[in-house]
N, C-alpha and C positions, 0 to 999 in steps of 0.2 A: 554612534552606537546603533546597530540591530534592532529594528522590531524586535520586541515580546512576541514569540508564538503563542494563540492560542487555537481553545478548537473551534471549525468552522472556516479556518483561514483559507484563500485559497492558493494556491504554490502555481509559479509560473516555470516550468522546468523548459530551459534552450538544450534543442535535439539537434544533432545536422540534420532533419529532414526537419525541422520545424519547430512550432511552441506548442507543447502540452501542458495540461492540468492536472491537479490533484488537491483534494482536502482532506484537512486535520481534522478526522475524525474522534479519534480519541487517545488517553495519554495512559501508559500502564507504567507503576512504579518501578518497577525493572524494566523493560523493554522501549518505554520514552514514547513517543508519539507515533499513532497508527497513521499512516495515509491510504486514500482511495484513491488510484491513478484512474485518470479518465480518457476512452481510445479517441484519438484522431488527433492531429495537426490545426494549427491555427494560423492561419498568413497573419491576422490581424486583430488584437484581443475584444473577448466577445462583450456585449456590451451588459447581457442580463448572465452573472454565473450562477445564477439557482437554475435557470433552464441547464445548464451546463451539466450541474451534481444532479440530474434529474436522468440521466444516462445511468449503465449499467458500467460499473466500474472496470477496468480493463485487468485490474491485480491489485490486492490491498497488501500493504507491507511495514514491517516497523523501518523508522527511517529517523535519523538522526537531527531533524527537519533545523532546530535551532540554531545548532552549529554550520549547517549550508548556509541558513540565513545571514547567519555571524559573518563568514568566509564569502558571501556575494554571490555560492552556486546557486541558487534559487532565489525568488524572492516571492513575496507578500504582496500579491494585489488584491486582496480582496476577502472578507469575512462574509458569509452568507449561513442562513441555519441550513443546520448538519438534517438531511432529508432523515424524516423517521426511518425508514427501511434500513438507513447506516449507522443507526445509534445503535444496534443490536450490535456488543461486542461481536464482529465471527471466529469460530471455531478454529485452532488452528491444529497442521498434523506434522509431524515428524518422526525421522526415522532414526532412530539409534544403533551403531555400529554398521554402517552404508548398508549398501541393497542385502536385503537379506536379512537386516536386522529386526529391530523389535520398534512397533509402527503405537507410535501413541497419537491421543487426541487432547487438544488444549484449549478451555472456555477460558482462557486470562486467568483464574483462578486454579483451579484443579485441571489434572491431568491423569488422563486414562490409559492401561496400555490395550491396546483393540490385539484378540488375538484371532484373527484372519483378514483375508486381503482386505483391502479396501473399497466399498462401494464405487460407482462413476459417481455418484452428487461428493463422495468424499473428497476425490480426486480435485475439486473442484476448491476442497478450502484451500488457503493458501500455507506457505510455507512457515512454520515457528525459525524465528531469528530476525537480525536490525543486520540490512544493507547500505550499503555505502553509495552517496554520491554519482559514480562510476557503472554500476552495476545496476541502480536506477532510471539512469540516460539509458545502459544498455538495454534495458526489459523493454522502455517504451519504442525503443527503434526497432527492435525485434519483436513485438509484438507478443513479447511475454505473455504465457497464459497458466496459473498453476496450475491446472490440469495435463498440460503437455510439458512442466519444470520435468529436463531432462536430466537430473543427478535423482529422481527419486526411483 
């Protein structure tokens, strides 16, 4: 059986260009566990990962973290406390009915609809929704950035 996820963990995700990181930040009743991707490649895993979560995070995303575990796509090296700066639930934004539509802002809790464009630090939250496995590998080999997420 699978590690128990919890939060603080940290996730070993295998890229073809390499090994990245990321921590379980936090768990939302609908949306399951947030992770913080962290940028760069690893030849060889690092030895302290609080210096690691101590970087600015590459993309934060819901992600189905348990079930990769379950299924051997990622795994579980490591618990470390969740750095203060990423305990702060962030903001998330989304668009309803594609480009053009009606642009809201989401604290995990309540959701707002914002009625004009959206600021550059907004552009910067990341996207509302839980990605898959697949689409995870691909953000960090492309260097995913929400701010440049090109469907918005």
């Amino acid at each position: 059986m699978a590690k128990k996820v919890k939060l603080g963990d940290i996730l070993q995700v295998l890229t073809s260009q390499g090994v990245a990181y990321a921590q379980v930040t936090h768990k939302h009743p609908e949306f399951g566990f947030l992770i913080r991707v962290f940028p760069g490649f690893h030849n060889k895993q690092p030895k302290n990962f609080s210096a690691v979560v101590q970087g600015e995070p590459q993309f934060s995303a819901f992600f189905v973290v348990q079930s990769a575990v379950n299924q051997g796509l990622l795994s579980v090296v490591a618990n470390v406390p969740v750095p203060e700066r990423l305990q702060v639930f962030p903001t998330f934004r989304s668009r309803n009915g594609g480009p053009g539509g009606s642009i809201w802002l989401w604290d995990g809790e309540k959701a707002c609809r914002v009625e004009r464009d959206l600021r550059s630090n907004e552009m910067e939250y990341p996207t509302e929704g839980i990605i898959s496995a697949p689409l995870l590998v691909e953000r960090i080999e492309k260097n995913y950035r929400a701010e440049t997420h090109e469907v918005w």
